[in-house]
N, C-alpha and C positions, 0 to 999 in steps of 0.2 A: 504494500500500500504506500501510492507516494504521500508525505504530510503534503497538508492544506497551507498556503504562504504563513497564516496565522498560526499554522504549527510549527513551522519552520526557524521563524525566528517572532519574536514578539512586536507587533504593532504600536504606533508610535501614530494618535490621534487629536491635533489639535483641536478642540471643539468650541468654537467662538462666535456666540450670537449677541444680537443686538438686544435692547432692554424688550421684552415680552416676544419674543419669538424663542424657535428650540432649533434644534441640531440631531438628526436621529441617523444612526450605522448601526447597520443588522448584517452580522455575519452569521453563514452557515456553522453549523454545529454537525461533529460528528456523530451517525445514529450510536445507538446506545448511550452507553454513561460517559463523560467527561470534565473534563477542569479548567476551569479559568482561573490563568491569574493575571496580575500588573497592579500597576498604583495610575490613581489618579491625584490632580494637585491642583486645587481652585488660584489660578493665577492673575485675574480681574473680573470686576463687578461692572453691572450692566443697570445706571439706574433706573427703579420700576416701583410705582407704585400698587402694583395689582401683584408683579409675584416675586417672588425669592431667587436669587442666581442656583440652581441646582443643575447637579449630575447624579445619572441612575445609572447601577452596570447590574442585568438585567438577564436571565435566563426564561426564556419564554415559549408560549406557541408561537408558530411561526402566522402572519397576518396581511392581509395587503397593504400597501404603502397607503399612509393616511391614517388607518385602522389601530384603535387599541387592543392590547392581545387580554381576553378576559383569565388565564391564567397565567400567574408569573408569580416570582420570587428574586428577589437581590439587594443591593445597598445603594444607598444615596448618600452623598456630600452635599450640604446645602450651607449656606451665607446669609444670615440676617445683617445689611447695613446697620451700622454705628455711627454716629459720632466720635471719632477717631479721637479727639479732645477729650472727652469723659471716658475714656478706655485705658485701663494702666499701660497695656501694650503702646497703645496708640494704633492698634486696629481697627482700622475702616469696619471690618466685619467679624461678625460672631460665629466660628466655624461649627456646622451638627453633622453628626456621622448619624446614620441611622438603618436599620433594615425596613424593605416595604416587600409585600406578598398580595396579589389578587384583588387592589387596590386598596386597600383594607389600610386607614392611618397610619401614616409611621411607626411606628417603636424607635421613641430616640434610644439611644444608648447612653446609659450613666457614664455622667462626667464629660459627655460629648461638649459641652456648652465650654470646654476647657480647649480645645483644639484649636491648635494655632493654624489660623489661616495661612493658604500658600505653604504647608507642608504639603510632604508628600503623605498620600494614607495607601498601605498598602492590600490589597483585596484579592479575596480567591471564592471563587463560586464553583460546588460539586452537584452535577445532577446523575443521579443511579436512574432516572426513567421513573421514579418517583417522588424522591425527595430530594429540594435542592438545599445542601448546606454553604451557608454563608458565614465568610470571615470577613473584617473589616474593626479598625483599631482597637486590636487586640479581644474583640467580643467576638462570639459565633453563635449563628442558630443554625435551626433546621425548619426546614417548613413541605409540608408537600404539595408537590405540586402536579397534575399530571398534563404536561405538554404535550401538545400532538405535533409531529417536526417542530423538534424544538432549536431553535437560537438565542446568540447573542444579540442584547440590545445594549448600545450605549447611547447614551441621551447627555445632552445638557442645554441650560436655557438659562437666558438674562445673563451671561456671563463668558468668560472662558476659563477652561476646564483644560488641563493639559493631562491626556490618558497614555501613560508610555508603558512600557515590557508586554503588552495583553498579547497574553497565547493562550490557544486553544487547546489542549491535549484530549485524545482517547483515551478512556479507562482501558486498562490490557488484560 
């Protein structure tokens, strides 16, 4: 079997939109069970008053362009703007790590509200064909999910989002 480019060596995706617009890359996924990994790293804010600058890295049904997928599992990086002045750091933004599943609220992650913006967070997403486990700073769930051709989604909106090492691996 020859790897997929995304297996080969890990993808390297600047993802940079304007205040209230998104950014969406969907790669195929290998059938059966596989792994994703890389780091994403919020690099600038996009100002908005309706939504928040976020990234999603996303294991999902596969869907037609345009279309939300009603099954899915992964993590999000999002950025609440600050007053940069009233912040010890002097952070423009307030970094949140979180998991999201099947549209279903967030689950922030304790202590996320401590994450320095403009790090790097590192992330790995496992799907067995039924449950995808997610890592992401230093927290992991499990969630299930069942995809039918399932893929990679990477999302980000109001913001850039710099996504580097993302590889695809087959379970063996």
């Amino acid at each position: 079997m020859v790897p997929t480019a995304a297996e080969a060596a890990g993808i390297t995706y600047d993802c940079d939109t304007a205040a209230n617009h998104f950014s969406e890359l969907v790669l195929p996924a290998p059938s059966g069970g596989f792994t994703v990994t890389g780091n994403v790293q919020l690099n600038s804010l996009a100002g908005s008053t309706t939504y928040i600058p976020i990234a999603r890295i996303r294991i999902s049904s596969s869907t037609s362009p345009g279309q939300s997928p009603d099954h899915f599992a992964g993590v999000s990086v999002g950025a609440l703007p600050v007053d940069a002045s009233k912040t010890p750091s002097g952070s423009p933004a307030i970094e949140m790590v979180s998991f999201n599943v099947n549209g279903k609220d967030d689950e922030v992650l304790p202590l996320s509200m401590l994450a320095k913006p403009g790090g790097v967070q590192p992330f790995r997403l496992s799907y067995d064909g039924a449950t995808v486990s997610a890592t992401i700073g230093g927290e992991s769930r499990a969630f299930a999910v069942k995809a039918s051709d399932p893929v990679l989604r990477i999302m980000c909106s109001t913001g850039e989002f710099l996504f580097t090492d993302v590889s695809i691996q087959a379970s063996r």
